[in-house]
Every structure is written in C-alpha cells, then in structure tokens.
N, C-alpha and C positions, 0 to 999 in steps of 0.2 A: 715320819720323822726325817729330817733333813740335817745334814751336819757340813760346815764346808771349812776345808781342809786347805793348804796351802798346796795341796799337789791334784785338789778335785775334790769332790763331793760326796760324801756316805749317805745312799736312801734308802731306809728300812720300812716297810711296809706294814698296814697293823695286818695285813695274813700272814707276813713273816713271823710279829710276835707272838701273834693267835697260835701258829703252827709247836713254837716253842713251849707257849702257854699249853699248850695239847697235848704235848709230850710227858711236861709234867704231870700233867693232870691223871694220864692212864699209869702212871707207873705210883699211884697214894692207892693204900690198901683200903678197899672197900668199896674205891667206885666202878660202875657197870659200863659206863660210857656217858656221851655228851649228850646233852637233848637240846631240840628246836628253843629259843626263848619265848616262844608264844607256846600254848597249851591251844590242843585241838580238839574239842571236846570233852576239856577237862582232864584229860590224859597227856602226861608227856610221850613226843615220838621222840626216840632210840635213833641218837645219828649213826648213819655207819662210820666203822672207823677211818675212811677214805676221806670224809667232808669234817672231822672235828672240829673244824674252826667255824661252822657253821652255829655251833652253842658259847662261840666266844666274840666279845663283843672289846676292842681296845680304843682305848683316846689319846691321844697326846695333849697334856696340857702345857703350856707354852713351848713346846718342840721338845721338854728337856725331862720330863714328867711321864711316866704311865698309869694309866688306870685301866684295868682289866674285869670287866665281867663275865664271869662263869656260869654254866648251868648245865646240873651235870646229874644223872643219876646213880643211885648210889645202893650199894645192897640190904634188906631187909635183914636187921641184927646186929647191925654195927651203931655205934656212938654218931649219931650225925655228926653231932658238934664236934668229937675227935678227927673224924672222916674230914670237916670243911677245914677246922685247921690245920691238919696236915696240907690239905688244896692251897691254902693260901702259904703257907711257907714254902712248898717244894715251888708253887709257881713265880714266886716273888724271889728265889735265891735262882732259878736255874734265867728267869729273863734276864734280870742283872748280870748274873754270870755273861752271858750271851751277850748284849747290848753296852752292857758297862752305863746304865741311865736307871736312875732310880724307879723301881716301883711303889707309887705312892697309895694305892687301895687296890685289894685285892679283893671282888664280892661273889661270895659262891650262893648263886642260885639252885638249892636241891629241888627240882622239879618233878623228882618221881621215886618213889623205891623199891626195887623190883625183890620178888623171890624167887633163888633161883631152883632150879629142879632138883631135887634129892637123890633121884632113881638112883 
C-alpha cells in the first residue's frame, strides 16, 4: 500500500500488516498459534512465534482496501465459531487502528486443533 502525501510518501508492507494482524491474532482466547496455509500430510505445522506472518496471507484492493487471510490453530474445547469471531474483530479493529484503511474481509482458516497436555 502506497499513499502520497504532500511532504512524501507512506509504504506499508502486507508483512507490516500481517505482523499487526499477528499480534491480534495471539492475544483471542483459544488460539495455539499460526499454521503453514498448505497442510503437510494432512496435518497442520505449528508456526513458531518468530515467523507468524507466515500463516497470514494480506491484499490490497485498489491501494485503499484490506483483505486478510488467517490460518490459525486453535484449542481443542473451545467454540470454533466464538474463537474465529473474536479473530476477525480483534484483527479488523487493531489493523484499522494502525493503518487508519479499512479492512474489508477478514477470513479465518482453522487448520488444526490441538489438545493441550493436562499433566
């Protein structure tokens, strides 16, 4: 995304947004972390939290527009459906906040759900 200014130009990156969108993302209760958007074996890989923009996927539609895709796994026992809409609103208020550019779809890929250890 490009914006030009009368004093110069603002270039935001989709890793910038992705990074933003990652932030959101780990701080909605119930999810475990990002994963790969391709399945390996039918199994989602668990990104570490160093690379999360690896399971986010952003577009710009005519410079002024966001679309974000997610894919993210999530804890065994939780509401998916509560889990993804919390994803899509924490990640659609904190980019805006951020960017000040509307996000116009927010899609959460749940590609795994893990159980976590009881011991």
């Amino acid at each position: 995304m490009e914006e030009k200014r009368q004093m110069g130009k603002i270039e935001v990156t989709t890793r910038a947004v992705a990074t933003v969108a990652a932030k959101a993302v780990f701080e909605c209760y119930g999810v475990v972390g990002m994963a790969s958007k391709t399945l390996r074996d039918g199994l989602a890989v668990l990104l570490q939290r160093e690379n999360p923009h690896r399971g986010i996927e952003v577009r710009f539609i005519d410079h002024r527009q966001i679309v974000i895709d997610l894919y993210v796994v999530i804890e065994y026992g939780v509401r998916i459906s509560e889990v993804a809409n919390s994803i899509m609103s924490g990640v659609k208020f904190a980019v805006e906040r951020s960017l000040e550019l509307p996000v116009v779809q927010v899609n959460v890929n749940v590609q795994g759900v893990r159980v976590s250890n009881v011991d």
